[in-house]
Backbone bond lengths (Angstrom), bond angles and torsions (degrees), N, CA, C in turn:
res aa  C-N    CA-C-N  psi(-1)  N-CA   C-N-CA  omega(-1)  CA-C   N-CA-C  phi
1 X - - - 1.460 - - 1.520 109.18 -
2 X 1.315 104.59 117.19 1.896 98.20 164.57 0.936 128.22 -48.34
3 X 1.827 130.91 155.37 1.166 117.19 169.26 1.448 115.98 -100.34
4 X 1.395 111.30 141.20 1.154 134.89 -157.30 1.680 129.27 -92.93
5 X 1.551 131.70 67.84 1.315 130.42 179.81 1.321 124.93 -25.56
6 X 1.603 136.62 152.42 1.281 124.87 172.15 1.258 84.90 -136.66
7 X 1.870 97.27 131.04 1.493 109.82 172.83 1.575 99.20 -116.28
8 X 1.125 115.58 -173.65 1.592 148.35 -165.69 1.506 126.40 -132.84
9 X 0.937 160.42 90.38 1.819 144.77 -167.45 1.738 83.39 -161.86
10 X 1.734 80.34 164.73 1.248 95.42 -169.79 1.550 96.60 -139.47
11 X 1.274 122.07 141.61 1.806 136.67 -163.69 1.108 106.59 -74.09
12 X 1.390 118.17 117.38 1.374 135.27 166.71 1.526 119.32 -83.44
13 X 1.606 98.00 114.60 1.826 104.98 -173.88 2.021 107.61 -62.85
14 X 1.247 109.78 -6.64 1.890 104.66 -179.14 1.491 97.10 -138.82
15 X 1.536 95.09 147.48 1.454 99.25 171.90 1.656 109.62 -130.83
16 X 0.877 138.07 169.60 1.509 137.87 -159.23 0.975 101.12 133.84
17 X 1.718 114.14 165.88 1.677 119.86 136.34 1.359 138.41 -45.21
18 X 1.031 101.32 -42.16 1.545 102.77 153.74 1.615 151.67 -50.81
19 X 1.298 91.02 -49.58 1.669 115.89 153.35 1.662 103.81 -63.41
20 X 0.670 106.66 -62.58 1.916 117.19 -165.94 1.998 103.55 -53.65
21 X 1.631 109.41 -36.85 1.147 101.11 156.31 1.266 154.73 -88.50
22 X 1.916 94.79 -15.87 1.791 104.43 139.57 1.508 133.83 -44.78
23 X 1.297 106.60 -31.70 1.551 114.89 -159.62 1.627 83.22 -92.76
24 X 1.017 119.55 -11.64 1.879 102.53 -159.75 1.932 94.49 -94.29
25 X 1.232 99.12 -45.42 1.589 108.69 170.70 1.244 134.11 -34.78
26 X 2.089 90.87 -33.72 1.322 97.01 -166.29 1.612 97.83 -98.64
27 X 1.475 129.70 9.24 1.458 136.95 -172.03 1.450 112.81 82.56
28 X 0.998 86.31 42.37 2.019 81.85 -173.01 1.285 98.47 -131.28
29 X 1.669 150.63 161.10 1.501 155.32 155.11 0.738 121.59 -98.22
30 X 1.484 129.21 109.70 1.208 131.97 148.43 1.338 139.79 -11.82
31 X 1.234 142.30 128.50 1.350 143.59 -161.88 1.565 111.31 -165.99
32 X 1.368 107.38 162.89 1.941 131.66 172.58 1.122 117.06 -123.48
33 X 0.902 130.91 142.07 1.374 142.93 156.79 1.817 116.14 -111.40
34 X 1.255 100.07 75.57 1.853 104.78 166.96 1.592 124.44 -90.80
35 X 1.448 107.31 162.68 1.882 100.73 161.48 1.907 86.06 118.97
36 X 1.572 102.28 177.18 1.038 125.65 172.82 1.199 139.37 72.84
37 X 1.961 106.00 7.44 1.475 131.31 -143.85 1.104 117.35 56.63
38 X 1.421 124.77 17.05 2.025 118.35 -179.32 1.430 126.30 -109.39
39 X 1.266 129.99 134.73 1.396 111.69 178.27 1.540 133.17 -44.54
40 X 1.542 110.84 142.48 1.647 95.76 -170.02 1.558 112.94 -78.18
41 X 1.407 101.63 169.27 1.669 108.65 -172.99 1.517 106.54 -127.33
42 X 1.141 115.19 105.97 1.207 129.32 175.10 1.976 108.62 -56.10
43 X 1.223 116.48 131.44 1.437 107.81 -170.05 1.863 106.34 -142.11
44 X 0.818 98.05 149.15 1.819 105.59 171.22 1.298 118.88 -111.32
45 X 1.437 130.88 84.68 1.670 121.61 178.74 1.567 107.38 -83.19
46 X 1.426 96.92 179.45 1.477 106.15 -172.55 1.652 119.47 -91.32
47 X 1.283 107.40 128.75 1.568 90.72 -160.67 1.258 118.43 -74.03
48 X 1.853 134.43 -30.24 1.429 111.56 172.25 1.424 103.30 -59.17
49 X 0.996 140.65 -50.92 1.430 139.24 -162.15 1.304 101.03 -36.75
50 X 1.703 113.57 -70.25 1.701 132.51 -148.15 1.618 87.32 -69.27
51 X 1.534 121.82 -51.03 1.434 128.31 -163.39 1.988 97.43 -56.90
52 X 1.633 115.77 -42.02 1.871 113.23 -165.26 1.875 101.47 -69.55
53 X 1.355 97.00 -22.36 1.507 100.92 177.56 1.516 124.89 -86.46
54 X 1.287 120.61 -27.40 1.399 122.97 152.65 1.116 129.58 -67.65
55 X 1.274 126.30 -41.73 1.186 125.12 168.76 1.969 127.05 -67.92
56 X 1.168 99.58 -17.38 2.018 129.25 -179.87 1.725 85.66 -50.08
57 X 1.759 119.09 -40.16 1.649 122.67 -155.05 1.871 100.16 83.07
58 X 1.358 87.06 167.62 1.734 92.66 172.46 1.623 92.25 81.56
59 X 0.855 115.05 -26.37 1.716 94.77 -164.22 1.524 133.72 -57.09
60 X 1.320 115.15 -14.97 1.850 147.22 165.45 1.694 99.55 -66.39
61 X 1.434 118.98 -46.71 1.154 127.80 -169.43 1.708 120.50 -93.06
62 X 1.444 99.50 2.72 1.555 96.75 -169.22 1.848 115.09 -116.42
63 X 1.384 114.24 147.34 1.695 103.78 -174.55 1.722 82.85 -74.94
64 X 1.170 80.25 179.95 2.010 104.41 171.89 1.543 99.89 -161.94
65 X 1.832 95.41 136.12 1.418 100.47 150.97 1.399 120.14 -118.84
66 X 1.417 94.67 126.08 1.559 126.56 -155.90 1.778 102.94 -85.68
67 X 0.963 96.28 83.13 2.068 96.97 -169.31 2.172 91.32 -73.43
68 X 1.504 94.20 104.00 1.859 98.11 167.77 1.369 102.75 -98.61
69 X 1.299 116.41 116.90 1.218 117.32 -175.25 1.222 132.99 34.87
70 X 1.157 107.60 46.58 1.748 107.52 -152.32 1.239 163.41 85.90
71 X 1.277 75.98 3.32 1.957 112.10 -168.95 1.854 92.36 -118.67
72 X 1.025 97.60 115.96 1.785 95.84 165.52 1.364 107.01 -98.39
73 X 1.116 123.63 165.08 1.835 141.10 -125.95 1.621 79.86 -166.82
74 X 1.121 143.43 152.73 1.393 149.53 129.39 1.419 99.43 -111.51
75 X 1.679 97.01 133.17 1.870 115.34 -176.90 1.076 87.54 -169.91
76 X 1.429 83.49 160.73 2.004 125.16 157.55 0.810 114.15 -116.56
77 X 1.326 127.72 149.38 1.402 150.81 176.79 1.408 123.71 -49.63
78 X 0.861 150.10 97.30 1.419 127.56 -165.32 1.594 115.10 -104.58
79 X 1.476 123.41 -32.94 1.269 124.49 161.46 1.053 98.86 -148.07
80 X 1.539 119.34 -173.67 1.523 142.56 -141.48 1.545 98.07 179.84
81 X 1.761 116.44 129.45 1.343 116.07 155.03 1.637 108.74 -107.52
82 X 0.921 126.02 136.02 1.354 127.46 171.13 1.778 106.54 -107.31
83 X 1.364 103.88 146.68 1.458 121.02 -168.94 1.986 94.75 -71.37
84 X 1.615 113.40 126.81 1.446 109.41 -169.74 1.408 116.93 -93.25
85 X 1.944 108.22 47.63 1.437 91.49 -171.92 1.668 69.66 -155.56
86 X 1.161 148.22 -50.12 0.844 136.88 177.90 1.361 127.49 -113.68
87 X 1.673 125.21 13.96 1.424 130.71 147.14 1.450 88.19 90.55
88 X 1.533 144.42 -12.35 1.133 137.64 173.82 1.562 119.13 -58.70
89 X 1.686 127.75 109.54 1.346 122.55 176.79 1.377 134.07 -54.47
90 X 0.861 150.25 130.35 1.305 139.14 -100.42 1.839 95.60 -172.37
91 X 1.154 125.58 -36.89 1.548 117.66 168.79 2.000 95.80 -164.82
92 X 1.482 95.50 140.99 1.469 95.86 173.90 1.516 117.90 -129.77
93 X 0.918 123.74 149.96 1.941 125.00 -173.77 1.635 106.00 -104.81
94 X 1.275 99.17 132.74 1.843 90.86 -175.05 2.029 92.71 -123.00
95 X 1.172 94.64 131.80 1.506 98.74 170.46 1.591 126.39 -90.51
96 X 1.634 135.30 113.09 1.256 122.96 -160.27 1.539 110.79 -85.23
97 X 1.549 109.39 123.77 1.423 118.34 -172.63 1.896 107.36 -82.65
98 X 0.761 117.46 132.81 1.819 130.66 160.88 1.043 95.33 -99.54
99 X 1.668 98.06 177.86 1.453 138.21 -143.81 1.409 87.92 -74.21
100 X 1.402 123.42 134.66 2.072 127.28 169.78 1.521 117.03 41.37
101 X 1.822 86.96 39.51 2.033 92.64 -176.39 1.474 107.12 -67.91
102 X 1.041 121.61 148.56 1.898 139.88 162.13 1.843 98.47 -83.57
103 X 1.518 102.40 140.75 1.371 110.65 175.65 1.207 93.85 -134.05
104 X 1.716 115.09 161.92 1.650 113.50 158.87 1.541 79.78 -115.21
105 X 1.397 78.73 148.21 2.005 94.13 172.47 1.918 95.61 -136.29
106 X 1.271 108.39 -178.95 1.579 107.35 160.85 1.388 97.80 -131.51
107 X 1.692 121.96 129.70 1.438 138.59 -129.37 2.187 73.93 -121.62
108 X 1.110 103.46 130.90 1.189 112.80 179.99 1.694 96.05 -79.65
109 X 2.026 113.80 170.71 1.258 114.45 -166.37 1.607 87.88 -133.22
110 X 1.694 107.64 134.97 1.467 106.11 -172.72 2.059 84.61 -115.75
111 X 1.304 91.24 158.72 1.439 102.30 -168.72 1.430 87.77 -126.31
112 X 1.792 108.54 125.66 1.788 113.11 157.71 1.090 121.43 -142.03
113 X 1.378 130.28 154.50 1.274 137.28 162.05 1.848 93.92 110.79
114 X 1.491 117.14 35.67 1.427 97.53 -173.42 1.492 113.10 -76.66
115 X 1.451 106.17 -7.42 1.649 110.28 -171.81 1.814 84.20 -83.07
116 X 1.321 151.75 -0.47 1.120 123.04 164.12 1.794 113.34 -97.76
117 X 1.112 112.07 26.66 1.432 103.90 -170.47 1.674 111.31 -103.34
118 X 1.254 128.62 100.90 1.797 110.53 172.63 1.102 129.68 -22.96
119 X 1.592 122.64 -48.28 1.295 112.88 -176.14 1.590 107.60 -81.88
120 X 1.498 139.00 20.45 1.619 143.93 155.62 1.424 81.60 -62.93
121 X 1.449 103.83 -81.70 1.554 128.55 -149.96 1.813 109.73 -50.64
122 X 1.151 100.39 4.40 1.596 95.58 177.82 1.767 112.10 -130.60
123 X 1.557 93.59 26.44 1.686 98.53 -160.90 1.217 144.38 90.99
124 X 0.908 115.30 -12.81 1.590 144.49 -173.34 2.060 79.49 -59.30
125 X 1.587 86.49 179.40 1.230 109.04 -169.36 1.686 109.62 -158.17
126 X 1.467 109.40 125.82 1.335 118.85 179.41 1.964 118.23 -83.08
127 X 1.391 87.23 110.46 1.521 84.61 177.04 1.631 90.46 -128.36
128 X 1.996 83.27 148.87 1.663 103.32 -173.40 1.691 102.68 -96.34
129 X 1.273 106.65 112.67 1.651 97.13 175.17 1.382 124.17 -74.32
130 X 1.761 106.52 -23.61 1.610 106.04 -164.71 1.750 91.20 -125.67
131 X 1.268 134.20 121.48 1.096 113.73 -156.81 1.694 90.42 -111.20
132 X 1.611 135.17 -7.04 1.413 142.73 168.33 1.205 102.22 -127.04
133 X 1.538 86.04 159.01 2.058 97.27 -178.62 2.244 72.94 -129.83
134 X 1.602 90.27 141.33 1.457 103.34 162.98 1.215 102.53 -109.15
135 X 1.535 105.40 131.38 1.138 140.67 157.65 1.187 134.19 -126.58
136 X 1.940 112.96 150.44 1.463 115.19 159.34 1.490 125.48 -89.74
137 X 1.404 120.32 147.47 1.247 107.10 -159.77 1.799 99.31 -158.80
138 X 1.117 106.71 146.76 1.884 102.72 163.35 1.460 120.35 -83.10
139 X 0.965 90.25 117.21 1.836 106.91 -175.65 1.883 116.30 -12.81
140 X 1.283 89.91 -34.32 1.970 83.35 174.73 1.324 113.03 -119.63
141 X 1.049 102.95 38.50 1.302 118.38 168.11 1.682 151.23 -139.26
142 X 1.643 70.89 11.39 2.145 124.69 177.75 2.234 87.12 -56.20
143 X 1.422 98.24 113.81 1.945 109.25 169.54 1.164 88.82 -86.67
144 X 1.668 97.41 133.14 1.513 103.92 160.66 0.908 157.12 -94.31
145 X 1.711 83.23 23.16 1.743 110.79 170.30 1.300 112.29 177.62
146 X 1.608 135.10 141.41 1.256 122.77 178.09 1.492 109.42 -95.00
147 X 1.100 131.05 140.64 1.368 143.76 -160.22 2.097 101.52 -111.09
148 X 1.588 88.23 118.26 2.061 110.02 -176.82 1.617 107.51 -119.34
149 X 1.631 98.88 97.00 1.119 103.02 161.19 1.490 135.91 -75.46
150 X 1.782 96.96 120.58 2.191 94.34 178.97 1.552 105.14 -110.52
151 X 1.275 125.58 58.68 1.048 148.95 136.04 1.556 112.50 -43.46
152 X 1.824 133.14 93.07 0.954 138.42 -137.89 1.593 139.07 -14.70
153 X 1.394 78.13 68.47 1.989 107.65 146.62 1.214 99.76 -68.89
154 X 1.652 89.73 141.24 1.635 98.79 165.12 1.253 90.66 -131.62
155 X 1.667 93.19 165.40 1.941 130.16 173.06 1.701 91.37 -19.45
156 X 1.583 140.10 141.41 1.123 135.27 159.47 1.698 125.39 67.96
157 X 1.127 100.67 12.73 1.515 111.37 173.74 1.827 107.94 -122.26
158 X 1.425 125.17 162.97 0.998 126.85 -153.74 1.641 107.69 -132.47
159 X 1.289 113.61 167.79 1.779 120.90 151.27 1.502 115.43 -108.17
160 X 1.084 111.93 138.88 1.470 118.52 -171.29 1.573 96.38 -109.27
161 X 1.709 112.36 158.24 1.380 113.98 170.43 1.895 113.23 -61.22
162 X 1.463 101.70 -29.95 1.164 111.22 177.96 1.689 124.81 -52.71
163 X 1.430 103.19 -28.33 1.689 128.38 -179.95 1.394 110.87 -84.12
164 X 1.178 137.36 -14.02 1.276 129.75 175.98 1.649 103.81 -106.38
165 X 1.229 124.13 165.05 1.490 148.21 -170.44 1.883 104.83 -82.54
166 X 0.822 87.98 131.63 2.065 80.97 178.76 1.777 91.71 -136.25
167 X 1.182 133.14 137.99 1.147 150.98 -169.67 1.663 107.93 -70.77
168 X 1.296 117.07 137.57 1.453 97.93 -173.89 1.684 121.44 -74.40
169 X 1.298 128.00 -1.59 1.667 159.14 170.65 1.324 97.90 -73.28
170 X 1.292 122.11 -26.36 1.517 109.79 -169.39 1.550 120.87 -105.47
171 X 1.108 147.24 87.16 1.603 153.70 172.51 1.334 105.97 -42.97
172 X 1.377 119.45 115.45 1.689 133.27 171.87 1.293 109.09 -66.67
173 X 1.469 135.86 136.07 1.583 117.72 177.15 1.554 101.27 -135.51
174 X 1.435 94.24 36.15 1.761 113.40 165.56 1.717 113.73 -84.41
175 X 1.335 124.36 153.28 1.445 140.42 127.78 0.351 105.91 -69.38
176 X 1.995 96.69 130.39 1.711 107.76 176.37 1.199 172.27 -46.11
177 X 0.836 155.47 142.00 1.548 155.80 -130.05 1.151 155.43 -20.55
178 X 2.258 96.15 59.92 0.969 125.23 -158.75 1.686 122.96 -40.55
179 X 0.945 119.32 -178.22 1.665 116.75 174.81 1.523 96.62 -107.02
180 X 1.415 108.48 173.61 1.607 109.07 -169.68 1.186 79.58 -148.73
181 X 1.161 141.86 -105.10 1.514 153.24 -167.65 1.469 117.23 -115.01
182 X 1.668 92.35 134.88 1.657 112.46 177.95 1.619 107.94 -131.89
183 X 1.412 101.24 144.41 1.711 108.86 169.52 0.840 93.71 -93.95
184 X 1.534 105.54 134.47 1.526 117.53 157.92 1.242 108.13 -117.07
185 X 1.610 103.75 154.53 1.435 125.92 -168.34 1.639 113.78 -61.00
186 X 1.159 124.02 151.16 1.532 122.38 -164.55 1.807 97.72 -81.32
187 X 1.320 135.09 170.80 1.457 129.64 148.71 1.481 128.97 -18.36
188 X 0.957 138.97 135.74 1.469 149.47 -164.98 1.565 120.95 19.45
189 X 1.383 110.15 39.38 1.371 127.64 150.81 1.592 125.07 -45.38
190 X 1.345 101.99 -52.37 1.562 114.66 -157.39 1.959 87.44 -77.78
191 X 1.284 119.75 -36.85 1.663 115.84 173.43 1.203 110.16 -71.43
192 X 1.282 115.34 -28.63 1.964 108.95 -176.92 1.630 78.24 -84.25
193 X 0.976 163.34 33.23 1.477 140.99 157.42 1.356 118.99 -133.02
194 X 1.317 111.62 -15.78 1.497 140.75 154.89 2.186 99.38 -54.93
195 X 1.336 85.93 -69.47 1.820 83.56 -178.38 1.412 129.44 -58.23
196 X 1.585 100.15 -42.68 1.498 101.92 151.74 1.153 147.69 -19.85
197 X 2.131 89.27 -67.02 1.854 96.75 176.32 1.593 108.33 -76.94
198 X 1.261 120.17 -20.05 1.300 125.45 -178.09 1.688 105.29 -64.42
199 X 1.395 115.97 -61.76 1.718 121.77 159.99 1.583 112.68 -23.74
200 X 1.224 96.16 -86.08 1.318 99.97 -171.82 1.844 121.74 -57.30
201 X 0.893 124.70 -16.57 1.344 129.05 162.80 1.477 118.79 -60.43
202 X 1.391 101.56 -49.47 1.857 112.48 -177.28 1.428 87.22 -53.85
203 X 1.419 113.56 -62.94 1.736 103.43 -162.50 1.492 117.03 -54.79
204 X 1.312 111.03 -37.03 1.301 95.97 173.54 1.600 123.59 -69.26
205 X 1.642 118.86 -42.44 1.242 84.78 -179.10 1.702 114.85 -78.67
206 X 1.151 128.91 0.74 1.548 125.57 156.86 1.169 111.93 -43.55
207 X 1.579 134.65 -44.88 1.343 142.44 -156.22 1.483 104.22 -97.24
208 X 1.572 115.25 -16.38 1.346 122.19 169.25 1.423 104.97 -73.82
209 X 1.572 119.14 -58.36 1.271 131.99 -150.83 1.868 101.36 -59.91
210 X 1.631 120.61 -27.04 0.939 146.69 -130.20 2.262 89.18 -91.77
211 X 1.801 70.59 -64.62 1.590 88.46 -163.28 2.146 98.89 -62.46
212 X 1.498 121.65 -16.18 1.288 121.98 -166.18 1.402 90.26 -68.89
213 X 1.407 115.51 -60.30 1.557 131.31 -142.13 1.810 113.13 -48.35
214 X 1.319 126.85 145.05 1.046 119.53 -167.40 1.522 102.72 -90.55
215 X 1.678 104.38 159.94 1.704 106.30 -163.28 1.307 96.22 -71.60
216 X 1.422 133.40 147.01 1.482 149.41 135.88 1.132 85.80 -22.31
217 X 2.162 114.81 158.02 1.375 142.30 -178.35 1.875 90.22 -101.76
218 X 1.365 119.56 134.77 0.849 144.28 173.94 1.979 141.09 -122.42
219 X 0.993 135.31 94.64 1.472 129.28 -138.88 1.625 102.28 -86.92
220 X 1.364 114.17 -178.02 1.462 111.83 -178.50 1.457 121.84 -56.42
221 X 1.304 127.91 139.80 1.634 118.90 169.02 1.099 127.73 -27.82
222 X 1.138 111.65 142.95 1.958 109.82 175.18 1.859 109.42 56.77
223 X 1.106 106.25 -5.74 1.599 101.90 -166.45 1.476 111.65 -78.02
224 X 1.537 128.24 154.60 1.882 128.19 -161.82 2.066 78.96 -122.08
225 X 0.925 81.66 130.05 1.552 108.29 -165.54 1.851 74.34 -70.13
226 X 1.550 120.89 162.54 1.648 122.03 -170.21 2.119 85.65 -150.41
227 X 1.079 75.75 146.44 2.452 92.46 -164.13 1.738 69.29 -101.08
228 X 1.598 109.07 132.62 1.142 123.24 139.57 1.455 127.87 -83.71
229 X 1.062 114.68 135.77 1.400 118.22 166.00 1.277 129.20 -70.16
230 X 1.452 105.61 148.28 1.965 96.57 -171.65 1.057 109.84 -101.84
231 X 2.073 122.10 146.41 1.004 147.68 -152.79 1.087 121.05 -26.63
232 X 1.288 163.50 -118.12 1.698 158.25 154.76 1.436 113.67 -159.44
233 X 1.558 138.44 69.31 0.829 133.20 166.39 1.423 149.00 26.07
234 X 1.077 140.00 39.34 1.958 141.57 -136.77 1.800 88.61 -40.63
235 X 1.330 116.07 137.82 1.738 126.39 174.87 1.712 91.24 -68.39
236 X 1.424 124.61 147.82 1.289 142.87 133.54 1.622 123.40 -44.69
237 X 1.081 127.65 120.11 1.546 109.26 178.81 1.838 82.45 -131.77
């Protein structure tokens, strides 16, 4: 079962920009409630409230029951504007869920075990390439995170979507077999590995050149090598 937010707002009789900047004046956020075949409901929540719950994370991924004056609403969030100078939320969209509704959400990716991976332990560095997986899913049944084991990864090796577990309830609405996470090599890796293959090559063909070469001339055991003398001249007479 998902876990389930409880919000608060109260129904706003105008909607516009105008309205939306009354309500903001007065500390409150603007909001909708669409979907479900029903008319939308213009709403005003409270902004520390709406603001401690966006910021918590999960909030794209979570149902809410939205008590409007007394009337509960079951929804999810579907977007959020936040104010671009001071991160303050500023208008939110709520989507209305029915009875065994399907949602696509994008299911965030939690990364563990990096202290077991070789390429951590040698400097390497964990970068997340795919930071959501989209999926279809039934509304209470939205994961609140997919879990990537780097359980010995090394420097230059990767996680594939294919490597992590996906629930059989849950429909992937990826192309195929995205990357998720790769270590990458720390600063001047690729030259310490450059010298390496360069090292180890010399030795080998040294060890080639070695085994070609023909044996040195060598005389009998124990034997004292003896200087011949040169030929003897025949005398003139």
């Amino acid at each position: 079962m998902a876990t389930v937010n409880e919000l608060s707002a109260t129904a706003r009789p105008k909607a516009g920009k105008g309205a939306a900047r009354a309500v903001r004046r007065e500390g409150r956020v603007p909001g909708v409630i669409y979907g479900d075949n029903k008319a939308p409901v213009a709403v005003a929540l409270d902004y520390k409230e709406l603001r401690q719950k966006i910021f918590a994370g999960h909030f794209l991924t979570t149902v809410c029951d939205l008590d409007v004056d007394g009337t509960k609403h079951r929804v999810i969030p579907r977007d959020f504007q936040l104010d671009p100078v001071k991160d303050n939320p500023i208008h939110v969209d709520f989507l209305r869920l029915g009875e065994g509704a399907m949602v696509r959400v994008r299911v965030p990716i939690h990364v563990k075990n990096a202290d077991q991976a070789p390429g951590i332990k040698r400097g390497g560095t964990v970068n997340i390439v795919t930071h959501t997986i989209s999926v279809q899913v039934a509304a209470d049944d939205i994961p609140q995170a997919f879990e990537v084991d780097l359980t010995g990864l090394e420097i230059n090796y990767s996680r594939h979507l294919s490597d992590i577990q996906i629930p059989a309830n849950v429909k992937v609405l990826e192309q195929g077999d995205v990357t998720l996470v790769t270590i990458v090599p720390p600063s001047g890796y690729a030259e310490e590995m450059k010298q390496a293959a360069e090292a180890a090559a010399a030795a080998a063909a040294a060890a080639q050149a070695a085994a070609e070469a023909p044996p040195a001339p060598t005389g009998a055991p124990g034997a004292t090598p003896v200087a011949v003398a040169p030929a003897a001249t025949p005398e003139k007479k």
